[in-house]
C-alpha positions as CSV (number, residue, x, y, z in Angstrom):
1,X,-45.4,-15.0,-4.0
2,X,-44.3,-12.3,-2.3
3,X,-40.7,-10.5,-2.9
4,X,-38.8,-11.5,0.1
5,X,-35.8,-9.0,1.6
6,X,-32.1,-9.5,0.5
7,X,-30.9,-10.4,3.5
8,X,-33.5,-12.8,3.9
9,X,-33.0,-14.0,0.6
10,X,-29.2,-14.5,1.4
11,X,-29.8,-15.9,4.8
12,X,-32.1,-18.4,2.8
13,X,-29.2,-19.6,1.1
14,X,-26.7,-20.3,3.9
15,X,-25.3,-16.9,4.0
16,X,-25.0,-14.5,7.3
17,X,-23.5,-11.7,6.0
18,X,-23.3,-10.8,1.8
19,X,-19.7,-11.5,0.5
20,X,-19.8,-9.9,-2.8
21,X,-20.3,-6.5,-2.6
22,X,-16.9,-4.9,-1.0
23,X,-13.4,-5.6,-3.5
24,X,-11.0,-4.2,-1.8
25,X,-8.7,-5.8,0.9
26,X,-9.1,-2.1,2.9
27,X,-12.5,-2.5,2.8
28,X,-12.5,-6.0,4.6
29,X,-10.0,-5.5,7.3
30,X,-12.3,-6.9,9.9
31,X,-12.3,-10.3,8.1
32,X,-8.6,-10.1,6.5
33,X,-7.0,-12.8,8.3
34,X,-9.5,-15.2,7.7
35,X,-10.4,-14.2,4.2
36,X,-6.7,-14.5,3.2
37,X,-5.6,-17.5,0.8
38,X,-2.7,-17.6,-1.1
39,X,-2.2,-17.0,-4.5
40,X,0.3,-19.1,-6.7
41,X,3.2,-17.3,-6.3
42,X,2.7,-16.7,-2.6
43,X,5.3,-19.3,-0.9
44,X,8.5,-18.0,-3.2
45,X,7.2,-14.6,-2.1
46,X,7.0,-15.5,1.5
47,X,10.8,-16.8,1.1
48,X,12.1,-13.7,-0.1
49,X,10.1,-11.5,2.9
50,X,11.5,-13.5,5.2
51,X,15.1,-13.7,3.8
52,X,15.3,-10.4,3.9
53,X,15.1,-9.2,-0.1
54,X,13.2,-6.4,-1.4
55,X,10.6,-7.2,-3.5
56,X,8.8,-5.6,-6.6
57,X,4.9,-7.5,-6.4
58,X,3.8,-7.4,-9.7
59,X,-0.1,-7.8,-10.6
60,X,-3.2,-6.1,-12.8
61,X,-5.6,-4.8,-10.6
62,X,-7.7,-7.0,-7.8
63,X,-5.5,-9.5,-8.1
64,X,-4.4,-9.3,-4.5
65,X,-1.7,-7.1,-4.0
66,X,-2.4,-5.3,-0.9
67,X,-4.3,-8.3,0.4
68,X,-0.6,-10.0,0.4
69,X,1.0,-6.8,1.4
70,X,-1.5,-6.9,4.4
71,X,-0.7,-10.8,5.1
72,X,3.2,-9.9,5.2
73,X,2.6,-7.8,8.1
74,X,0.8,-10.0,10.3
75,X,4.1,-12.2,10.0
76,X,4.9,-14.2,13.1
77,X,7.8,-12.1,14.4
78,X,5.9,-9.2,13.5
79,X,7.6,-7.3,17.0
80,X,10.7,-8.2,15.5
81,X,10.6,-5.9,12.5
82,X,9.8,-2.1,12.2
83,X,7.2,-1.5,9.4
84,X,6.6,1.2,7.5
85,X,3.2,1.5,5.3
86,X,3.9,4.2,2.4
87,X,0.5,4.8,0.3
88,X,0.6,8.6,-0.1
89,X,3.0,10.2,-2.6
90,X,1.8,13.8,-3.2
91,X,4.9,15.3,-1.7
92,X,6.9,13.9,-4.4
93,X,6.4,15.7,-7.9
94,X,5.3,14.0,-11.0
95,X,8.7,13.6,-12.2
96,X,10.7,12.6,-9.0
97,X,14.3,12.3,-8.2
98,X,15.9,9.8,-6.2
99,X,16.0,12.0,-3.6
100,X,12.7,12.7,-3.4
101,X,12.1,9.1,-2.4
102,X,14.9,9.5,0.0
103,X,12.6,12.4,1.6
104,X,9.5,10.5,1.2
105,X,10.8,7.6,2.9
106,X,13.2,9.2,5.5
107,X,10.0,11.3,7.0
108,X,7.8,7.9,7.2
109,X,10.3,6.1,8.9
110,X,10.7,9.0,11.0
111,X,7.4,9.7,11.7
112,X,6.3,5.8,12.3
113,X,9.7,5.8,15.0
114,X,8.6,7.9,17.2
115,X,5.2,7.4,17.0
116,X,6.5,4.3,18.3
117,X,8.3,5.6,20.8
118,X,6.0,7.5,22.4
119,X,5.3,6.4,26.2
120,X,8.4,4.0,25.3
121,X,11.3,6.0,25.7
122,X,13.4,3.4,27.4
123,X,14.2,2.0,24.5
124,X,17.0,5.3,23.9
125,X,18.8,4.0,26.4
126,X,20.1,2.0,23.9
127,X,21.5,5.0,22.2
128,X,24.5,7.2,22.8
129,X,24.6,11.1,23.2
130,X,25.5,11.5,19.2
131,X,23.0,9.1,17.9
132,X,20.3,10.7,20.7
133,X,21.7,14.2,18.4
134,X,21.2,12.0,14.9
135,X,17.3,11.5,16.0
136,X,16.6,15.0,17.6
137,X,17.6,15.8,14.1
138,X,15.6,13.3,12.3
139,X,12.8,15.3,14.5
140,X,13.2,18.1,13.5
141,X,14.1,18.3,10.1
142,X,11.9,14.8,8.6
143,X,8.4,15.0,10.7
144,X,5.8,17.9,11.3
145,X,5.2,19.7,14.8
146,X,2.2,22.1,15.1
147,X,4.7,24.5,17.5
148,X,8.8,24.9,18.5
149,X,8.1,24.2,22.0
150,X,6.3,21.1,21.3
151,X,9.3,20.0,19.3
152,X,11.7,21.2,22.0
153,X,10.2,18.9,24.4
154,X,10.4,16.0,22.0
155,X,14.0,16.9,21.5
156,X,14.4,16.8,24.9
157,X,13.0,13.4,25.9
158,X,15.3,12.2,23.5
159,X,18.5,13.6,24.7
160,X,18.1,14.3,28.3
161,X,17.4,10.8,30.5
162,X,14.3,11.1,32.5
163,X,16.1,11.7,35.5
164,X,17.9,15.2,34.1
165,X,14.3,16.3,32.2
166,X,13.0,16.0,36.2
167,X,16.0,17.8,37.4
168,X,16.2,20.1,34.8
169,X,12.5,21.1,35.6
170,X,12.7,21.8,38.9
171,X,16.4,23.4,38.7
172,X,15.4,26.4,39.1
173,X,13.2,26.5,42.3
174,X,15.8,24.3,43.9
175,X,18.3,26.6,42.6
176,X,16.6,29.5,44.5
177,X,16.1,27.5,47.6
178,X,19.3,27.0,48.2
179,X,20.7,30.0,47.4
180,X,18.0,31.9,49.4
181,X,18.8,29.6,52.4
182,X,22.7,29.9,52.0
183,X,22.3,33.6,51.9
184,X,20.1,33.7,55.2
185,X,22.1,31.7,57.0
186,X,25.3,33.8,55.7
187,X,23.3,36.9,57.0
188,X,23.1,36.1,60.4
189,X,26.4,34.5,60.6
190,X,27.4,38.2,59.2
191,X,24.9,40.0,61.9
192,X,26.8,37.8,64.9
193,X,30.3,38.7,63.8
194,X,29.7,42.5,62.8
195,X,28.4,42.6,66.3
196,X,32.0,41.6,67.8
197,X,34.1,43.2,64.6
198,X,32.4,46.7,63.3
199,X,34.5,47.2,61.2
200,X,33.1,44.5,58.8
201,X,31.2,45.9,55.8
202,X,27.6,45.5,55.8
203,X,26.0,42.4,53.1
204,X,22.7,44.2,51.9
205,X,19.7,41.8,53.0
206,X,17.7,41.7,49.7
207,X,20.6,40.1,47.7
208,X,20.2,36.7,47.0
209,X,23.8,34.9,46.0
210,X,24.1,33.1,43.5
211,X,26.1,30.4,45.1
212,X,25.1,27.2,43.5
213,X,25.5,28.2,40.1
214,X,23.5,27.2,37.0
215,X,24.1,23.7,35.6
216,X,23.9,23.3,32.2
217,X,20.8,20.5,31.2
218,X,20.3,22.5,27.7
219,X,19.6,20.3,24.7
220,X,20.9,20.5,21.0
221,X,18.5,22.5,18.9
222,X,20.1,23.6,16.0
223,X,21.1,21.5,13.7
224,X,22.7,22.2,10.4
225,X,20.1,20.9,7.1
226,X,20.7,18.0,6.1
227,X,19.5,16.4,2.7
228,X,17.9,13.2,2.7
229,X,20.0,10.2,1.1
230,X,20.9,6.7,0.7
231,X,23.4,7.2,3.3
232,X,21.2,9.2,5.8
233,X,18.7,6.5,5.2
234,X,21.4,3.6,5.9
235,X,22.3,5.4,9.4
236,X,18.7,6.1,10.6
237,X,17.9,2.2,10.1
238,X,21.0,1.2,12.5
239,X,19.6,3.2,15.0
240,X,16.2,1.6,14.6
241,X,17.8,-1.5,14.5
242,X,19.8,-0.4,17.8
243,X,16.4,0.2,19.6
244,X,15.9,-3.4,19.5
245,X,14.1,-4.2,15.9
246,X,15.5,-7.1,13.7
247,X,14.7,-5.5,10.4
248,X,13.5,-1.9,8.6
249,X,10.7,-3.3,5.9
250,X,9.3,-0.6,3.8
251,X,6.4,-1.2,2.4
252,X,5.1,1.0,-0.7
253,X,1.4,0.6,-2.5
254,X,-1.4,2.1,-4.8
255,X,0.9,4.5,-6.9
256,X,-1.8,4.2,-9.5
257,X,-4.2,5.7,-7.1
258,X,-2.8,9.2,-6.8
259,X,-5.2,11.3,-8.3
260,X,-2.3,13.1,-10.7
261,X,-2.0,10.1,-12.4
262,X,-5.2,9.8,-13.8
263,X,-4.9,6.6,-14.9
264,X,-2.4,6.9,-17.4
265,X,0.4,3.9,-17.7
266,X,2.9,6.6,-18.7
267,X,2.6,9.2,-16.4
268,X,3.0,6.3,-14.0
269,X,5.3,4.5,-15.0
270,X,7.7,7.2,-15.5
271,X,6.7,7.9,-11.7
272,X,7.9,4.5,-10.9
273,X,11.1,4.8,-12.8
274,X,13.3,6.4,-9.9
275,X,12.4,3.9,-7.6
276,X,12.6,0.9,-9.4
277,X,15.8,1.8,-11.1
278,X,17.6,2.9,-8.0
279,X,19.8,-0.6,-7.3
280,X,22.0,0.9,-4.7
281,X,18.4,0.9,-2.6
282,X,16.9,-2.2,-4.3
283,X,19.9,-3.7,-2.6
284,X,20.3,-1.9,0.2
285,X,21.3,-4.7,3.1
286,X,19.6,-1.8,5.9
287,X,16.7,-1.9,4.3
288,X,14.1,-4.0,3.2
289,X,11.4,-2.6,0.4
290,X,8.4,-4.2,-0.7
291,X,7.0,-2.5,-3.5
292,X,3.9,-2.8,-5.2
293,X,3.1,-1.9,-8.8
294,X,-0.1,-2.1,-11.5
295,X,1.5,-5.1,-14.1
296,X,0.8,-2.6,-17.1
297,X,2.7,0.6,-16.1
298,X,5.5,-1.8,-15.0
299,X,5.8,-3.6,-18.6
300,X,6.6,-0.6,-19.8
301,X,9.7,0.2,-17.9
302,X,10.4,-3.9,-17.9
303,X,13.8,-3.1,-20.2
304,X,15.2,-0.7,-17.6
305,X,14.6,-2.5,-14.4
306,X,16.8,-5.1,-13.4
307,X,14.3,-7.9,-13.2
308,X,17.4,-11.0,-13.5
309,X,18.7,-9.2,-9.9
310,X,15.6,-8.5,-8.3
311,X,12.9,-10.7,-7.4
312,X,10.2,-9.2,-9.4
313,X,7.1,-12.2,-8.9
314,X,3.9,-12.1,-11.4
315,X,1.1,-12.5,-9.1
316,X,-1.6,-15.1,-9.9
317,X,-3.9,-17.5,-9.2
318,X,-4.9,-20.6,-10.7
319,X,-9.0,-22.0,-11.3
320,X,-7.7,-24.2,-8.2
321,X,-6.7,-21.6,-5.9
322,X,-9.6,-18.9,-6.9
323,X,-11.6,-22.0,-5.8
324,X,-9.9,-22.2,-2.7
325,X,-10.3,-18.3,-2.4
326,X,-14.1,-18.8,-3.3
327,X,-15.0,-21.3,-0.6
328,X,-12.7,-19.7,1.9
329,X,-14.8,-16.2,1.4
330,X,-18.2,-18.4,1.8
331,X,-17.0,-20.2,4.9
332,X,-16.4,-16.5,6.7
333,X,-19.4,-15.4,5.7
334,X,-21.4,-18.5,6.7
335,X,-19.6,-18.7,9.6
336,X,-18.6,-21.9,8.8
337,X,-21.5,-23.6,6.9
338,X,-20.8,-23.3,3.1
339,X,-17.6,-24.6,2.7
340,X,-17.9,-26.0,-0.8
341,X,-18.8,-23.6,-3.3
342,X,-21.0,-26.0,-5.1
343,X,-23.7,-26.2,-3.0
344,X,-25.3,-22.8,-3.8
345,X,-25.4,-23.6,-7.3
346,X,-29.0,-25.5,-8.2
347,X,-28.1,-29.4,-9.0
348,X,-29.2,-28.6,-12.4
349,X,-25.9,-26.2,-13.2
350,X,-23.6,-27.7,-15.5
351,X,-20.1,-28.1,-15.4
352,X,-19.7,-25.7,-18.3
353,X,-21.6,-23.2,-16.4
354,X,-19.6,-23.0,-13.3
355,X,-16.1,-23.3,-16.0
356,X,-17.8,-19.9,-17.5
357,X,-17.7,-18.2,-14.4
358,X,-14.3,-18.8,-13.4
359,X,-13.1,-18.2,-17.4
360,X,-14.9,-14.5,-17.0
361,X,-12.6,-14.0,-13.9
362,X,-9.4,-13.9,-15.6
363,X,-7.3,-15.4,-12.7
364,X,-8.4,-12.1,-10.5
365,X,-10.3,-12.8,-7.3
366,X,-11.6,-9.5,-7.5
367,X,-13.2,-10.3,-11.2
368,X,-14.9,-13.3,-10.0
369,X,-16.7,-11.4,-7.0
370,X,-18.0,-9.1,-9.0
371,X,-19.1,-11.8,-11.3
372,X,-20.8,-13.7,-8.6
373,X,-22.4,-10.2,-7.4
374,X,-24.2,-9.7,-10.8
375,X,-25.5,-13.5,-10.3
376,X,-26.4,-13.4,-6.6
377,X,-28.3,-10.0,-7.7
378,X,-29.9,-11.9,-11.1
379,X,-31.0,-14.8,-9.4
380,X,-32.9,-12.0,-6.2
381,X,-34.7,-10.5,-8.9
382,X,-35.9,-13.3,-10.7
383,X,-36.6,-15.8,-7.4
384,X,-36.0,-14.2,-4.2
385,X,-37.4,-17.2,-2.6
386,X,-34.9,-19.4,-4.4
387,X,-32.0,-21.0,-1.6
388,X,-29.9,-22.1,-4.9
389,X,-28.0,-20.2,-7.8
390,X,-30.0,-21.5,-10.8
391,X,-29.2,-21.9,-14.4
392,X,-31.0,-19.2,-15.7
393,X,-29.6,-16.4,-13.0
394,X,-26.1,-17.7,-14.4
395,X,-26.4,-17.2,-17.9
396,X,-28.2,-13.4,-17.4
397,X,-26.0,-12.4,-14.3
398,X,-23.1,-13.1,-16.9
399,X,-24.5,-10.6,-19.8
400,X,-25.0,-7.8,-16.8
401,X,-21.2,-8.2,-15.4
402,X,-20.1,-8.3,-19.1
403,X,-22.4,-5.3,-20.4
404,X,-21.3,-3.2,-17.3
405,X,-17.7,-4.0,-16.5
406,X,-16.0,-0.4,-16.3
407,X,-12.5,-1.5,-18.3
408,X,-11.5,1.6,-16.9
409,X,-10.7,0.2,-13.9
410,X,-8.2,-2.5,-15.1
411,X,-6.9,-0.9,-18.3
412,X,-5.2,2.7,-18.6
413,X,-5.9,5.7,-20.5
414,X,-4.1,8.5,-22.0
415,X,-6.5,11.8,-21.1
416,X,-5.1,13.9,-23.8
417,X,-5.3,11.0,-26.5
418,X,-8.3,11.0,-29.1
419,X,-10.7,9.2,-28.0
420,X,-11.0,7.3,-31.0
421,X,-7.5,6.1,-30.8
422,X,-6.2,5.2,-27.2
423,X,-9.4,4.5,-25.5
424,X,-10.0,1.1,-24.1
425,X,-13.7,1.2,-25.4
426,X,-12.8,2.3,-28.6
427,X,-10.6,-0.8,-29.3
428,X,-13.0,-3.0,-27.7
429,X,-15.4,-1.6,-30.2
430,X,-13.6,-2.6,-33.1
431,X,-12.4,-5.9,-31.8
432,X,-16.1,-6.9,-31.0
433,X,-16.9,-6.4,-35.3
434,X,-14.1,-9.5,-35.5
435,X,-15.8,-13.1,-35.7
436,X,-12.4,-14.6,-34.4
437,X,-11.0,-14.1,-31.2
438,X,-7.0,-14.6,-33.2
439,X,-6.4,-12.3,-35.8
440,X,-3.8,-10.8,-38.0
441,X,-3.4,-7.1,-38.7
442,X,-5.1,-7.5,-42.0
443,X,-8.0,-9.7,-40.7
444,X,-8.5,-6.5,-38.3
445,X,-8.0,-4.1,-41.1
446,X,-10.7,-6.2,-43.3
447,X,-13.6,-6.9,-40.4
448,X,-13.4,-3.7,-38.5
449,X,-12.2,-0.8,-41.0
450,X,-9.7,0.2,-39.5
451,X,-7.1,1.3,-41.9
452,X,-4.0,3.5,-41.9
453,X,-4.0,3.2,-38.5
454,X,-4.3,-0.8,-37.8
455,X,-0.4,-0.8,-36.8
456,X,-1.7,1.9,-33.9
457,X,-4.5,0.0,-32.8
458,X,-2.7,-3.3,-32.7
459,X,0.7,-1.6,-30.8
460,X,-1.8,-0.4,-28.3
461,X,-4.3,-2.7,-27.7
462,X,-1.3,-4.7,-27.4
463,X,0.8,-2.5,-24.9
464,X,-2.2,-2.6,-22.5
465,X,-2.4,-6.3,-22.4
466,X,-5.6,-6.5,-24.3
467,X,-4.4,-8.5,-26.6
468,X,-1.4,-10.9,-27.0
469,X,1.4,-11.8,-29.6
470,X,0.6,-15.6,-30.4
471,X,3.9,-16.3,-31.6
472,X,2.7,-17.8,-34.6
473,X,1.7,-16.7,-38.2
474,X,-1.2,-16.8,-40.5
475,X,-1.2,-16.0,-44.2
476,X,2.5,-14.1,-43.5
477,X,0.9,-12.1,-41.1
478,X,1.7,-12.2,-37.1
479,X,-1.1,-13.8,-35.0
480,X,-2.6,-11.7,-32.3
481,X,-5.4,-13.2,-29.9
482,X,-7.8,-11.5,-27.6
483,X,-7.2,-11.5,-23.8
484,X,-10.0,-10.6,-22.2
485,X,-12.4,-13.2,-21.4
486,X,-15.1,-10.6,-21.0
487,X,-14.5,-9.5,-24.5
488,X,-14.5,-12.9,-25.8
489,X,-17.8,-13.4,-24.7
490,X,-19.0,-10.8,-26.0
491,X,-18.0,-11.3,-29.5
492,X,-19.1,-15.3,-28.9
493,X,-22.7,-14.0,-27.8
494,X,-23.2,-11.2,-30.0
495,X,-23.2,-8.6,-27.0
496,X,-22.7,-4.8,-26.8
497,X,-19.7,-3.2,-24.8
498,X,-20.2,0.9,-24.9
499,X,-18.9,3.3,-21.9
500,X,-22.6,4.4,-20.6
């Protein structure tokens, strides 16, 4: 039989377009809105956006975050509020201060304001002359300008109505005008009477009077430097509230992606540390921040934030609502004619089958696409004829997802560790020579060698999230259990986890 195209192969199955091979929210703007379900946690977090709080989102990676962050902005009264996106920190040094923030979110407030107010000036009517000052100041001391005059002439149409940037244009030609016409008509009033009085002195013809004089339309373009603050931050919000906004929401994402970082919960975490710390801003009734952070960096700082007096939500998602997520995603790209995920699964797929699948997402939407990809992909190279997910596709799609899941991407690493001592593969490596998936520190000790340095292995592995403190005891020693489903399986089926 002959091997039949993927998209045919997908079409064949119900599918118009492939849902599993983009995992980011960015990636899918085009579909966003109608991809969009909500997580657990969703409704309290809706509640707090709307009431105003600042929020910290808390989640591992793919679990939603910016896909939420994205929903929040397509709120209803979306013209009511002034957003501000903030996903690029490499003007703030790897050890910020407070009032580096400050900086970093004066100048994108700033710069998001009057790109806003571009061909919408009428909106600073609203303003009076020393808050029209306050933003020709913001100008020119929080946002870029590629020359002076180009800033002048945004300074201007900020302080100057449009009515005195016309006159003010045109002053001088009218200026000369009238001058010229006033000293011609002088002149020959002069010639008349010096021809009845001689002894008049004579007015010399080529001098122009200067008898309107100059009227003063100048703008203010000094301005004395000012530091960024809490309070400079406070007064540039009442102005943006002034030109007719309900509410300044800040919105602040993917610190883990700066390059510097280089994956490193630390390094990141101490990053976060101003920021999440800062409770004068947290709490700030001018602003609204919604900030979101990578679940493992933020555990480590969890004793020094104020998580009782901010709403810090865990997101997550049930089997019932990655379901929902699931059918939601094959509906889109169906256009409407998969809307139960069961039906491209063979009748012959168990219950425990499609239970494994879910289990190997670890409550991360982003898990189970990938998961599904390695299927979809199994099941094209061993039937591309097939219009269902079969058994077999299941079970080998699985072993690929499992045998080539970069842990990189979900768990962090120290770059200037050993490797054989803070590397996410090398503590999956001794964890897979375990026959248990709970274990004590001497049960890890005993099964996978690792001795004198056990208590490291276990703090770490531990501090990352990869495993868990059960709570309970065996022998007189504490009881630790494996997280990751992925890992579970392997030690279950016997299968190799290795970085290449």
């Amino acid at each position: 039989m002959n091997q039949r195209g993927f998209n045919d192969f997908i079409e064949n199955i119900g599918l118009v377009n492939y849902p599993f091979n983009l995992y980011t929210a960015e990636n899918e703007q085009e579909y966003a809105d109608r991809l969009f379900v909500r997580a657990d946690s969703y409704d309290s977090i809706k509640n707090s956006f709307e009431g105003r709080r600042s929020i910290i989102v808390r989640g591992n990676r793919g679990i939603g975050k910016t896909a939420l962050l994205f929903d929040l902005q397509r709120s209803e009264n979306i013209k009511e509020i002034f957003f501000c996106m903030i996903d690029d920190y490499s003007m703030l040094n790897m050890e910020p201060k407070a009032d580096e923030y400050y900086n970093l979110i004066t100048r994108n407030i700033a710069a998001h304001l009057f790109e806003r107010l571009i061909g919408n000036t009428k909106k600073l009517k609203k303003l009076n002359k020393n808050e029209r000052i306050f933003l020709s100041m913001i100008l020119s001391q929080y946002t870029t300008s590629t020359t002076k005059t180009i800033l002048a002439q945004k300074i201007e149409a900020i302080q100057l109505s449009k009515t005195r940037r016309r006159i003010k244009k045109n002053i001088n030609l009218i200026r000369f005008v009238f001058n010229y016409g006033l000293t011609t008509g002088l002149n020959i009033i002069n010639d008349v009477l010096r021809n009845y009085y001689a002894l008049l002195p004579p007015i010399k013809g080529d001098e122009i009077r200067n008898l309107l004089p100059t009227i003063n339309l100048d703008t203010d373009t000094e301005f004395e430097q000012i530091n960024a603050s809490y309070n400079l931050i406070t007064q540039l919000c009442n102005i943006v509230k002034k030109l007719g906004y309900d509410r300044v929401t800040v919105i602040m994402d993917k610190f883990d992606e700066d390059g510097r970082m280089k994956n490193n919960a630390e390094i990141i975490s101490e990053f976060l540390l101003p920021l999440l710390t800062d409770n004068k801003m947290l709490e700030n009734q001018n602003i609204q921040l919604v900030i979101s952070v990578w679940e493992i960096p933020f555990k480590r700082i969890l004793t020094e934030v104020r998580t009782q007096k901010h709403f810090c939500p865990l997101l997550s998602w049930s089997v019932m609502t990655l379901e929902n997520a699931l059918n939601q995603r094959l509906s889109v790209f169906s256009n409407g004619k998969i809307t139960n995920y069961r039906h491209i699964f063979d009748s012959n797929v168990e219950e425990e089958s499609i239970a494994e699948i879910f289990e190997l997402s670890n409550g991360n939407p982003r898990d189970l696409w990938h998961v599904l990809n390695c299927i979809f992909l199994k099941q094209y190279e061993i039937d591309s004829n097939s219009n269902v997910i079969t058994v077999n596709s299941i079970k080998t799609g699985i072993v690929d997802f499992v045998k080539g899941f970069n842990f990189y991407e979900y768990y962090p690493r120290n770059p200037n560790a050993k490797s054989n001592s803070m590397d996410i593969y090398s503590y999956i490596k001794h964890l897979l020579k375990l026959d248990i998936v709970e274990f004590t520190k001497n049960q890890l000790n005993t099964q996978a060698n690792t001795g004198s340095s056990t208590n490291n292995y276990v703090f770490g592995m531990e501090s990352i999230g990869l495993i868990v403190n059960t709570g309970e005891k065996n022998n007189g020693g504490v009881l630790y259990r494996i997280n990751d489903p992925k890992v579970i399986y392997a030690i279950k089926n016997n299968i190799e986890i290795s970085k290449s």
